[in-house]
N, CA, C and O atoms as CSV, one atom per row, in Angstrom:
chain,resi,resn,atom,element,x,y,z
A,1,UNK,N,N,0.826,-1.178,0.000
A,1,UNK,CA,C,0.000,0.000,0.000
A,1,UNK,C,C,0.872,1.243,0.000
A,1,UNK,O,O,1.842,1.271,0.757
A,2,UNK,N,N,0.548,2.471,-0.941
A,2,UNK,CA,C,1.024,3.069,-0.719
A,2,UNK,C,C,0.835,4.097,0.455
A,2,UNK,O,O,-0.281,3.969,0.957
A,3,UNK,N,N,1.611,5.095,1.048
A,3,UNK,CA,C,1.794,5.946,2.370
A,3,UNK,C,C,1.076,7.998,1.735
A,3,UNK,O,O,1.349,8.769,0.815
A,4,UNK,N,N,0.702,7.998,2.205
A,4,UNK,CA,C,0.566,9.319,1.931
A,4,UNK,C,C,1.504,10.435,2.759
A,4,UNK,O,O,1.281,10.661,3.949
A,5,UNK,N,N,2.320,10.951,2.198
A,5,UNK,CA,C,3.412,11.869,2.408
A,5,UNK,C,C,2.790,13.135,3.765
A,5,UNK,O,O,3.364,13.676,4.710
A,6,UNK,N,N,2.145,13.164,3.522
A,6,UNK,CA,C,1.715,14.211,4.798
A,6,UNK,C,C,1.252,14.019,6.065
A,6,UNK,O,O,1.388,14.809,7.000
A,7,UNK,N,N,0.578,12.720,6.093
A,7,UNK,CA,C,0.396,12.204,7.062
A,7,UNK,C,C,0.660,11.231,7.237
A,7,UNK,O,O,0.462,10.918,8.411
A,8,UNK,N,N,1.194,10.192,6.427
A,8,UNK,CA,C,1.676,8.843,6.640
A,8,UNK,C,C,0.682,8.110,6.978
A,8,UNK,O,O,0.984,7.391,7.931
A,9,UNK,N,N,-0.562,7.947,6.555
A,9,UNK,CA,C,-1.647,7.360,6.633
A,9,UNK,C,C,-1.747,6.533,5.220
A,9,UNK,O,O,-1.150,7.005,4.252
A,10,UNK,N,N,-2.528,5.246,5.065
A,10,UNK,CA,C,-3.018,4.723,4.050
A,10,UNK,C,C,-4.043,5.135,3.733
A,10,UNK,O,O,-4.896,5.463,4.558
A,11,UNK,N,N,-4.238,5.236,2.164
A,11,UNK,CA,C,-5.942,5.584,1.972
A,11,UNK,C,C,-6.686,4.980,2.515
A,11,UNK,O,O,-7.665,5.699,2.719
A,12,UNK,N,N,-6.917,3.414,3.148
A,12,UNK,CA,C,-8.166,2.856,3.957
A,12,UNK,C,C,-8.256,3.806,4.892
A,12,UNK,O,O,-9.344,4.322,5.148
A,13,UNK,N,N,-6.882,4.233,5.654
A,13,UNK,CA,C,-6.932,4.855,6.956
A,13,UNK,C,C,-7.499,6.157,6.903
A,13,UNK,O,O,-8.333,6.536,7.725
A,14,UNK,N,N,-7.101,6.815,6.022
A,14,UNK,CA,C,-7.726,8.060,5.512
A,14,UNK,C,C,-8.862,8.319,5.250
A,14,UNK,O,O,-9.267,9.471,5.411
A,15,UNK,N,N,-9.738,7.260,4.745
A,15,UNK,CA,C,-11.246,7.073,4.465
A,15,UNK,C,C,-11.420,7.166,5.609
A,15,UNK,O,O,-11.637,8.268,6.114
A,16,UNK,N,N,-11.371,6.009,6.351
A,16,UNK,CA,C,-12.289,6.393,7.505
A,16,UNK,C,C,-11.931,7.205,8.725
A,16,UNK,O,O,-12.521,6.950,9.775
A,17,UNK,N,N,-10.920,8.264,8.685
A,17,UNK,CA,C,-11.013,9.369,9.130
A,17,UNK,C,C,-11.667,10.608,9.031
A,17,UNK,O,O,-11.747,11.540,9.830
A,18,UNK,N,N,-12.160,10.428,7.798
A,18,UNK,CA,C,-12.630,11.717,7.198
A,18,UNK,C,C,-13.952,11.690,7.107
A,18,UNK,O,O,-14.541,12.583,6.497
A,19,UNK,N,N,-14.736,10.474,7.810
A,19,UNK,CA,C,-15.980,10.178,7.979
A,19,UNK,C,C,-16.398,9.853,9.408
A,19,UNK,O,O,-16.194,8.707,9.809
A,20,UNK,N,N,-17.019,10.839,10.295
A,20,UNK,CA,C,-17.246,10.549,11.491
A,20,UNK,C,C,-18.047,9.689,11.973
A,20,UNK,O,O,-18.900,9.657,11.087
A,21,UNK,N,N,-18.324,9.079,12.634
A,21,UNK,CA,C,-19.775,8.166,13.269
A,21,UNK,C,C,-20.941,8.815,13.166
A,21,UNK,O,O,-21.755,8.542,12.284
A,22,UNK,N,N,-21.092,9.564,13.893
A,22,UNK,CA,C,-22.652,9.987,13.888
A,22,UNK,C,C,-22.098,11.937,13.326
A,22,UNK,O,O,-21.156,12.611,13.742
A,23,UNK,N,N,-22.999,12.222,12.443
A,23,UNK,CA,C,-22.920,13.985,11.529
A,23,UNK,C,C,-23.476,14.200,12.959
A,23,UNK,O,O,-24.355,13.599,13.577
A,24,UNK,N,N,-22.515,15.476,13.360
A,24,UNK,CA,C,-23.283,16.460,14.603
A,24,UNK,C,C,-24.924,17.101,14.288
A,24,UNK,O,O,-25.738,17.360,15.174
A,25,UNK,N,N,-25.162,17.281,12.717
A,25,UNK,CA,C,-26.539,17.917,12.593
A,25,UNK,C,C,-27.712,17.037,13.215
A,25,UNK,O,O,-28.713,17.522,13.742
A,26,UNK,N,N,-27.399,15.417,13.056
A,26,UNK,CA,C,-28.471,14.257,13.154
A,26,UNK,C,C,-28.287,14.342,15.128
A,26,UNK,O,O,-29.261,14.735,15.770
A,27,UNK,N,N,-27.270,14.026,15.704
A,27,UNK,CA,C,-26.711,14.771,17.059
A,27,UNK,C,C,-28.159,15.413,17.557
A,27,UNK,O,O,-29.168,14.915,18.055
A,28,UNK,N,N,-27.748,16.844,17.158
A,28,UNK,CA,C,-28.257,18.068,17.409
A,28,UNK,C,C,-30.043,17.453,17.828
A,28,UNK,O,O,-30.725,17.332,18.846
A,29,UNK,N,N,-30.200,17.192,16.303
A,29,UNK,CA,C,-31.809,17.253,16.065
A,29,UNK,C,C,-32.384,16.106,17.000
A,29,UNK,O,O,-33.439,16.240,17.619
A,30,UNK,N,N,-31.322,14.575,17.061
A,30,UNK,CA,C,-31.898,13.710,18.595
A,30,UNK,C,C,-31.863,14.509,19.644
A,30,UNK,O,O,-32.911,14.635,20.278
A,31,UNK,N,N,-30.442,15.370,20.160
A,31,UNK,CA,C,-30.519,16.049,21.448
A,31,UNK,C,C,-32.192,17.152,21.692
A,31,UNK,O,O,-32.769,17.313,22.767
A,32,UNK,N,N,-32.546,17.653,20.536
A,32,UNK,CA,C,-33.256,18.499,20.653
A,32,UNK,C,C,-34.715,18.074,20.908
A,32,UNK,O,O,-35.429,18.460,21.834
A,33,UNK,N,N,-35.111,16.997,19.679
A,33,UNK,CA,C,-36.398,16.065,20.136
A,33,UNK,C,C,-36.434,15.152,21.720
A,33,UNK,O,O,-37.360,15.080,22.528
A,34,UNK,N,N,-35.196,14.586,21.765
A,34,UNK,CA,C,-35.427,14.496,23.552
A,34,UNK,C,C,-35.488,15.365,24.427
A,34,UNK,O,O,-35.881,15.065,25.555
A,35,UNK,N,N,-35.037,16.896,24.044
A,35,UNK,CA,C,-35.454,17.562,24.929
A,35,UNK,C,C,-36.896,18.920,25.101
A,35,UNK,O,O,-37.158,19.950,25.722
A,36,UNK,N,N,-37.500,17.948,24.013
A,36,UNK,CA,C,-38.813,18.686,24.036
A,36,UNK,C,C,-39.471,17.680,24.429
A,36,UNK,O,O,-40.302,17.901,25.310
A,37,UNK,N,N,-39.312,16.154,23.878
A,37,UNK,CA,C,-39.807,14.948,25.093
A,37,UNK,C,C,-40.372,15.249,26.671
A,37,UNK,O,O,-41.494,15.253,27.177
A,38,UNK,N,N,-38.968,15.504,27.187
A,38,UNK,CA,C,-38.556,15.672,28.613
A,38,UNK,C,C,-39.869,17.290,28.879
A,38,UNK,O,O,-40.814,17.392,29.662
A,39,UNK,N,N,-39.422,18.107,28.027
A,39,UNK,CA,C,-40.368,19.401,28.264
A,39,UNK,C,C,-42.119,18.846,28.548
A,39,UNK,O,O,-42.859,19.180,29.474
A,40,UNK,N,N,-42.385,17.985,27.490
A,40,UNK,CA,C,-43.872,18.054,27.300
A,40,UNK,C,C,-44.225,16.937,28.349
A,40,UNK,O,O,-45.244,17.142,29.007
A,41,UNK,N,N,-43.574,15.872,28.574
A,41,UNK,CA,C,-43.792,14.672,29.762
A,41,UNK,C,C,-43.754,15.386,31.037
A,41,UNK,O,O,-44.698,15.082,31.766
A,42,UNK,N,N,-43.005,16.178,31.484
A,42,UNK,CA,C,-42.671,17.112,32.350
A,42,UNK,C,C,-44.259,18.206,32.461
A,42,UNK,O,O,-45.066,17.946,33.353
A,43,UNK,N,N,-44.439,18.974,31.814
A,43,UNK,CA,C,-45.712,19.752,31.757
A,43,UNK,C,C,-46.654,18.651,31.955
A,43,UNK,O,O,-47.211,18.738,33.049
A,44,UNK,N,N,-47.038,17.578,31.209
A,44,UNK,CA,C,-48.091,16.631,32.000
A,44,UNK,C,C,-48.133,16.481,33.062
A,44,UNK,O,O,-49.116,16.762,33.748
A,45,UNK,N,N,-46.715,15.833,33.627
A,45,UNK,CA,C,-46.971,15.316,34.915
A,45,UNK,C,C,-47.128,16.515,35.989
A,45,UNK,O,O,-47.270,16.069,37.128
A,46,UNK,N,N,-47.143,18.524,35.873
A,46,UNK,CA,C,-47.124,18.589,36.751
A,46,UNK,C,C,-48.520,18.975,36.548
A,46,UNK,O,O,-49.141,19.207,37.585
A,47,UNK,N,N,-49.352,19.134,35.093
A,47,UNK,CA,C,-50.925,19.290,34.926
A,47,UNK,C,C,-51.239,18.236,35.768
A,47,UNK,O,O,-52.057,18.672,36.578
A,48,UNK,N,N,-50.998,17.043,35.992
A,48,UNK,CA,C,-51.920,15.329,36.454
A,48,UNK,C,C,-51.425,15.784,38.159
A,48,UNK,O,O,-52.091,15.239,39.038
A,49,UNK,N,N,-50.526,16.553,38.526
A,49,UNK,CA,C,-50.360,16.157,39.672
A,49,UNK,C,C,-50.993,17.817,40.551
A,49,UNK,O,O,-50.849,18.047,41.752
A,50,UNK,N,N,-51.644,18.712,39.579
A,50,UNK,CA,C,-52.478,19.786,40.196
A,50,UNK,C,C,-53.915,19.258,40.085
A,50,UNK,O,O,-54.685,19.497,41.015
A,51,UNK,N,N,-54.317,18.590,39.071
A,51,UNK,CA,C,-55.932,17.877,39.417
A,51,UNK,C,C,-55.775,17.401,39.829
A,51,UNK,O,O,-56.707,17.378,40.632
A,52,UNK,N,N,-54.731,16.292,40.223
A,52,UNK,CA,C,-54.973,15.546,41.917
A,52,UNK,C,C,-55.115,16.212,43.111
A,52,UNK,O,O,-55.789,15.694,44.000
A,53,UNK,N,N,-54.444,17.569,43.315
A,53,UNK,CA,C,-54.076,18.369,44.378
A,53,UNK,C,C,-55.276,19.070,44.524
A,53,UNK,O,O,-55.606,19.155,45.707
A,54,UNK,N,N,-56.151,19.675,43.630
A,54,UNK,CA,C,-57.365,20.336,43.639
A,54,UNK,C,C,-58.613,18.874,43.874
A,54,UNK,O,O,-59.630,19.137,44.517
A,55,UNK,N,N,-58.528,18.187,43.613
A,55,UNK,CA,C,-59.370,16.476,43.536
A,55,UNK,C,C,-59.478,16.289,45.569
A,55,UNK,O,O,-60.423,15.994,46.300
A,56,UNK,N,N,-57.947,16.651,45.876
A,56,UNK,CA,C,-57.789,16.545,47.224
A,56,UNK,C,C,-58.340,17.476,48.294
A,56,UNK,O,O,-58.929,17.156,49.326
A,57,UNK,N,N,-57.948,19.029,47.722
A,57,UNK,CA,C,-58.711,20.006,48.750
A,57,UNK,C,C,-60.150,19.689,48.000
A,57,UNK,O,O,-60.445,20.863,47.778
A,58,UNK,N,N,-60.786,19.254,47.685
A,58,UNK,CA,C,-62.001,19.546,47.505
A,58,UNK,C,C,-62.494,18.505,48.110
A,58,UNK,O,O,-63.612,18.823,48.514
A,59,UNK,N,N,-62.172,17.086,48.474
A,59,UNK,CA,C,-62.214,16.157,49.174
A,59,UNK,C,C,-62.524,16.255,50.687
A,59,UNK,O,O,-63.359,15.684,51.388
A,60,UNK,N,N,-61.356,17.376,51.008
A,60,UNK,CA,C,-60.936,17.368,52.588
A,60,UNK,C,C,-62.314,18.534,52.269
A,60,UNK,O,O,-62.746,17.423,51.961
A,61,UNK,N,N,-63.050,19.259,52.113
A,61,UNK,CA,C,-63.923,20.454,52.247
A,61,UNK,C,C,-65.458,19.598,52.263
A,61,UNK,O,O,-66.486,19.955,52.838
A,62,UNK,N,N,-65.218,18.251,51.361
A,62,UNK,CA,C,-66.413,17.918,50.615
A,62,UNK,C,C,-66.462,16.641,51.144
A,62,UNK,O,O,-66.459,16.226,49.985
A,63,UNK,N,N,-66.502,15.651,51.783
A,63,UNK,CA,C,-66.321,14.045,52.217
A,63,UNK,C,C,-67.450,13.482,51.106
A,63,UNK,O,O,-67.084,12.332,50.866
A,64,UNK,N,N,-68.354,13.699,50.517
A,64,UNK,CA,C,-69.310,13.360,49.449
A,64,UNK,C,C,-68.704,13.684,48.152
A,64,UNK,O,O,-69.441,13.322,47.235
A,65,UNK,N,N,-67.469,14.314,47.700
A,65,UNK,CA,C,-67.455,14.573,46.565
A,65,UNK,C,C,-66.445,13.575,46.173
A,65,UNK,O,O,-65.473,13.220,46.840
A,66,UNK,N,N,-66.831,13.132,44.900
A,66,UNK,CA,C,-66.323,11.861,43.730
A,66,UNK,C,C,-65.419,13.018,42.709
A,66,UNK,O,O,-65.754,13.944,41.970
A,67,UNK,N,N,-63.975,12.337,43.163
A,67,UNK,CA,C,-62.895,12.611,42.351
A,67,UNK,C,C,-62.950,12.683,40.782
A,67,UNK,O,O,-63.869,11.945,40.429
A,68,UNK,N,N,-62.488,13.130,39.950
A,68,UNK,CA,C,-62.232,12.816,38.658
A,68,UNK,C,C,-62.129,11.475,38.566
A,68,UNK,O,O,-63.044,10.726,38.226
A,69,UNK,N,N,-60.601,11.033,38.978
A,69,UNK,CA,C,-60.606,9.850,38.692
A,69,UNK,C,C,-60.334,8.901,40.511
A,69,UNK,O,O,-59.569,8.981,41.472
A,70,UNK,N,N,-61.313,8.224,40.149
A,70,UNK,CA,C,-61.163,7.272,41.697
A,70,UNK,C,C,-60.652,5.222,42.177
A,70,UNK,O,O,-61.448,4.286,42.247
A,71,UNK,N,N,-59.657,5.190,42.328
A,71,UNK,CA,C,-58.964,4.090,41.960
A,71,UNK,C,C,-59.422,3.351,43.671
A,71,UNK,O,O,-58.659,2.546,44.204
A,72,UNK,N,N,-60.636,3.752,44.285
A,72,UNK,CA,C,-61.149,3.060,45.254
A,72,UNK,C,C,-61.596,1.727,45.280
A,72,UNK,O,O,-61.220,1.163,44.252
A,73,UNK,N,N,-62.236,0.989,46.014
A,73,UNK,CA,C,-62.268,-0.344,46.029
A,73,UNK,C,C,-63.670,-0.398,45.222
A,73,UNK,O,O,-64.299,0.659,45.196
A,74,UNK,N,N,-64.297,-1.662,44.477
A,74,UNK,CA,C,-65.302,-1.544,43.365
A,74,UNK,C,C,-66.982,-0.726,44.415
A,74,UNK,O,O,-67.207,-0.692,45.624
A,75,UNK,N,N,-67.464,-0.421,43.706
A,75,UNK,CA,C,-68.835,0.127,44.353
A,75,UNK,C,C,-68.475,1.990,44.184
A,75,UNK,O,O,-69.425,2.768,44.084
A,76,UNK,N,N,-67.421,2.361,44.178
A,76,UNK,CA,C,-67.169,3.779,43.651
A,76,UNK,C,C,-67.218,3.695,42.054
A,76,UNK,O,O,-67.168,2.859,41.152
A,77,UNK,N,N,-67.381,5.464,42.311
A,77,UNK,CA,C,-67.254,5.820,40.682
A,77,UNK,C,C,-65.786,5.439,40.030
A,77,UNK,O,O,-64.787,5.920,40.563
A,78,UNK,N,N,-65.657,4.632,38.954
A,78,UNK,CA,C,-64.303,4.185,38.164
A,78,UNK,C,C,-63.976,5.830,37.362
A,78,UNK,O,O,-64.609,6.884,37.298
A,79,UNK,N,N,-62.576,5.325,36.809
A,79,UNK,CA,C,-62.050,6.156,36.172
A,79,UNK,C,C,-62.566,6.681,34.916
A,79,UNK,O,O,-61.947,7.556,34.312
């Protein structure tokens, strides 16, 4: 094989230097869709965990009032 004078690399070696694993643009655009993932799972869970919190004071005010959703033993209102 021949050597390439400037770097003393073979062309195999040279090929696959000059080709990275993963293009930073494809990178970017996973980093970015997981982190609108994380954004919108995040905003759910803290929407699901204020209708529980309002489900609750209205509970402690109300001993007759039926939750949105009620995961009580059967004979209550289901989800």
């Amino acid at each position: 094989m021949t050597r390439d004078t400037t770097t003393g690399a073979t062309p195999r070696q040279r090929d696959r230097r000059s080709t990275p694993p993963d293009s930073p643009a494809l990178t970017a655009t996973a980093s970015r869709a997981f982190a609108w993932l994380l954004i919108l799972t995040g905003a759910l869970g803290i929407l699901a965990s204020y209708v529980i919190t309002v489900d609750k004071i209205q509970l402690v005010q109300d001993p007759h009032f039926s939750p949105s959703c009620d995961l009580s033993p059967p004979g209550r209102r289901p989800c």
